[in-house]
N, C-alpha and C positions, 0 to 999 in steps of 0.2 A: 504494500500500500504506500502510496506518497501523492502527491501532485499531479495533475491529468490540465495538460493547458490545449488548448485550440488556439491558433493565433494568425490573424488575416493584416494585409498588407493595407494599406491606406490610402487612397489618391488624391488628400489632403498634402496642402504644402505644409499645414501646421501641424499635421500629423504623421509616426510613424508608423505604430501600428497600434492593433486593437484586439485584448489579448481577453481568453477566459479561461479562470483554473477550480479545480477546483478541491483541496484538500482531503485527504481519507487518515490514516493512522498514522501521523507524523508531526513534531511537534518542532522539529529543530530542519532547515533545509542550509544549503550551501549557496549562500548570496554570491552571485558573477559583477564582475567590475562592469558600468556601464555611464554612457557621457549623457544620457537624457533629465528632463524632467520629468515626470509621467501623475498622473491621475490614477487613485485605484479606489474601488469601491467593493465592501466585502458585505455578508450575511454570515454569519454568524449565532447560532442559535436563536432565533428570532430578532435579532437585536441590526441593527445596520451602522455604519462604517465608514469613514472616509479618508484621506488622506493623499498631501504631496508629497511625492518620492522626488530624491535627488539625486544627482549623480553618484557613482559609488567609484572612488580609485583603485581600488582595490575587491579581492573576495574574501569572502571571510563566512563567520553561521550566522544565522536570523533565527528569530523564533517566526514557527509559523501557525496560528489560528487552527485545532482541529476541527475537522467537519467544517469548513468555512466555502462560501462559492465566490469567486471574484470576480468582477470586472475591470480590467485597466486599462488607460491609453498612456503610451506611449508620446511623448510630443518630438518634435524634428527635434534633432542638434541644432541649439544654439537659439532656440525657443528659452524667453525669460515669462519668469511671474513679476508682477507690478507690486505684490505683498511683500515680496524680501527677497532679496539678492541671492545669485545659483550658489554664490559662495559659502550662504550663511544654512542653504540647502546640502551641503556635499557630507556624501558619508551620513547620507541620513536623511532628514524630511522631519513634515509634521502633521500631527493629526488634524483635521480638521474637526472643531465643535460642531455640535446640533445639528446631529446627523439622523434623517429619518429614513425609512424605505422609500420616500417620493423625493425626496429632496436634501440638501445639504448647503453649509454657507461659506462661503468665500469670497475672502477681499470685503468682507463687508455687508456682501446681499447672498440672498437665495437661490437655486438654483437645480433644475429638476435633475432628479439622479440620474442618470443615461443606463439602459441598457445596452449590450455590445455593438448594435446595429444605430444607436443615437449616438453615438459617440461624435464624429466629426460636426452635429448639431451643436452639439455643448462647445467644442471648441469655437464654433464659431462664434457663437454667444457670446462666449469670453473673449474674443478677439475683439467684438465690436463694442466691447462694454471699455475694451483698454485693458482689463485685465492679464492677457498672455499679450509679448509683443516677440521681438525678434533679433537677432544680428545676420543679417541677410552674408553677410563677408564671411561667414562660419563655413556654412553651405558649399561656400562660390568655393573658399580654399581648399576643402578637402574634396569637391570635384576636379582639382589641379588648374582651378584660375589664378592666375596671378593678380593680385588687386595693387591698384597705385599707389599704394602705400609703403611706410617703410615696415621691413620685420618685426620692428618693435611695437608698431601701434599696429600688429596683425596680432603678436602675441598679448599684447594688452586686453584686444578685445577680444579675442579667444578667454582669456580669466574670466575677464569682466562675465561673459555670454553662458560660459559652460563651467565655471570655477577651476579648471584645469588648462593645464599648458596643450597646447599643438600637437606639441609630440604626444604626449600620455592621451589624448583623446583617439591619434591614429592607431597607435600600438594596441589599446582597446579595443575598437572596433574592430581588427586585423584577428585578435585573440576570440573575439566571438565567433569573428566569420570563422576562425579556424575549426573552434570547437562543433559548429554545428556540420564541419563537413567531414569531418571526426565521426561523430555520430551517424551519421549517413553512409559510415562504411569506408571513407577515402582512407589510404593509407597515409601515418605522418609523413613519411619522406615526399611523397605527390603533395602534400599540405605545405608543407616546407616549403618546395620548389615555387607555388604554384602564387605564396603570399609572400613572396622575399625574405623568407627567414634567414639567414647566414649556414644554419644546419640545424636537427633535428634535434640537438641540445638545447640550443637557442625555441625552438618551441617549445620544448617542453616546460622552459624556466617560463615562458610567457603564459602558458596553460594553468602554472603551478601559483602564478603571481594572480591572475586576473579573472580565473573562471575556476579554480580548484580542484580540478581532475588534471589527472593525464593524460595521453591520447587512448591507452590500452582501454581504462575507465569509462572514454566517452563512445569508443566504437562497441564495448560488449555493454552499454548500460548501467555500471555500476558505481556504486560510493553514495547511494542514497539520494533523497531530495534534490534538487537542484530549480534554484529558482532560473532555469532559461528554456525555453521549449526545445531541448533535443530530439523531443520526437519528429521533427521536422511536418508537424500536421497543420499546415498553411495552406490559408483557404483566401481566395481574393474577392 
């Protein structure tokens, strides 16, 4: 028993994805490094749930809710909240108060719960309300734009956007895609090659820093919980 997520892609600019899990006999999972904001919304023994998640540098355990059903969104890299800065966000989050099954408040006002399928509704809400905004230059770099700027005020607003530096945001991201192609059966040396690692040591330290398996771990399914959909069940 552990974790069962579903997770579909987003055709939101403000969105990345749109995930559901939902908890069975497990009380402790393996939190994976990640550079987002994200929305999650839980049940819980009749009782309902909310909270912003922040970026995470690192992996590390979480406690997780038994018997609990979730809904989360995911928001783009480099997506900000207007309540408090990504920085004061990293390695953590915060619950949100007065929280019902219809509704939840944030920033100040009300705000209908989303099911998995409202999700890009809700953000837009919060888009037009001012509450989520953006660092459009986050995006553009790590599609490999070059922006007119100088390095320093790329890295500034990389912190400023995502509470983290440039580099730990790619190396991240690299370290998930690896994992999930891990789980999919690839072998690490194909992984290696295929995400510029230097050698298959070199992933494995990045596997062991950022996601908390190895590759053996992720391709036969083992080491318990994990909070990242390696079942690779992605629906659009």
């Amino acid at each position: 028993m552990g974790l069962w997520f579903e997770t579909r892609v987003s055709d939101s600019p403000w969105v990345d994805s749109v995930w559901t899990c939902t908890s069975g006999r497990v009380t402790t999972m393996s939190s994976v490094a990640g550079v987002r904001l994200g929305l999650v919304f839980w049940e819980q023994d009749g009782a309902a749930y909310a909270a912003v998640t922040g970026p995470e540098p690192r992996t590390g355990t979480a406690p997780v809710p038994e018997g609990a059903v979730f809904t989360g969104i995911d928001l783009a890299v480099g997506t900000t909240l207007r309540m408090a800065s990504t920085a004061d966000l990293l390695d953590g989050g915060v619950t949100l108060p007065d929280t019902s099954r219809r509704t939840f408040r944030l920033d100040g006002a009300r705000w209908e719960t989303p099911g998995p399928d409202d999700a890009e509704a809700l953000v837009e809400r919060l888009v037009r309300a001012g509450v989520l905004d953006r660092e459009p230059l986050v995006a553009d770099v790590l599609r490999g734009h070059r922006p007119d700027v100088s390095q320093r005020t790329v890295e500034r607003r990389f912190r400023t956007a995502t509470g983290l530096t440039r580099g730990a945001v790619r190396q991240i991201e690299r370290a998930r895609t690896a994992a999930h192609l891990l789980a999919a059966g690839a072998l690490a040396a194909d992984v290696a090659v295929e995400l510029g690692y230097f050698d298959e040591p070199h992933l494995a330290r990045a596997l062991r820093a950022y996601v908390g398996r190895t590759a053996r771990q992720l391709r036969e399914g083992a080491g318990g919980a994990i909070a990242l959909d390696v079942g690779q069940r992605l629906t659009s």
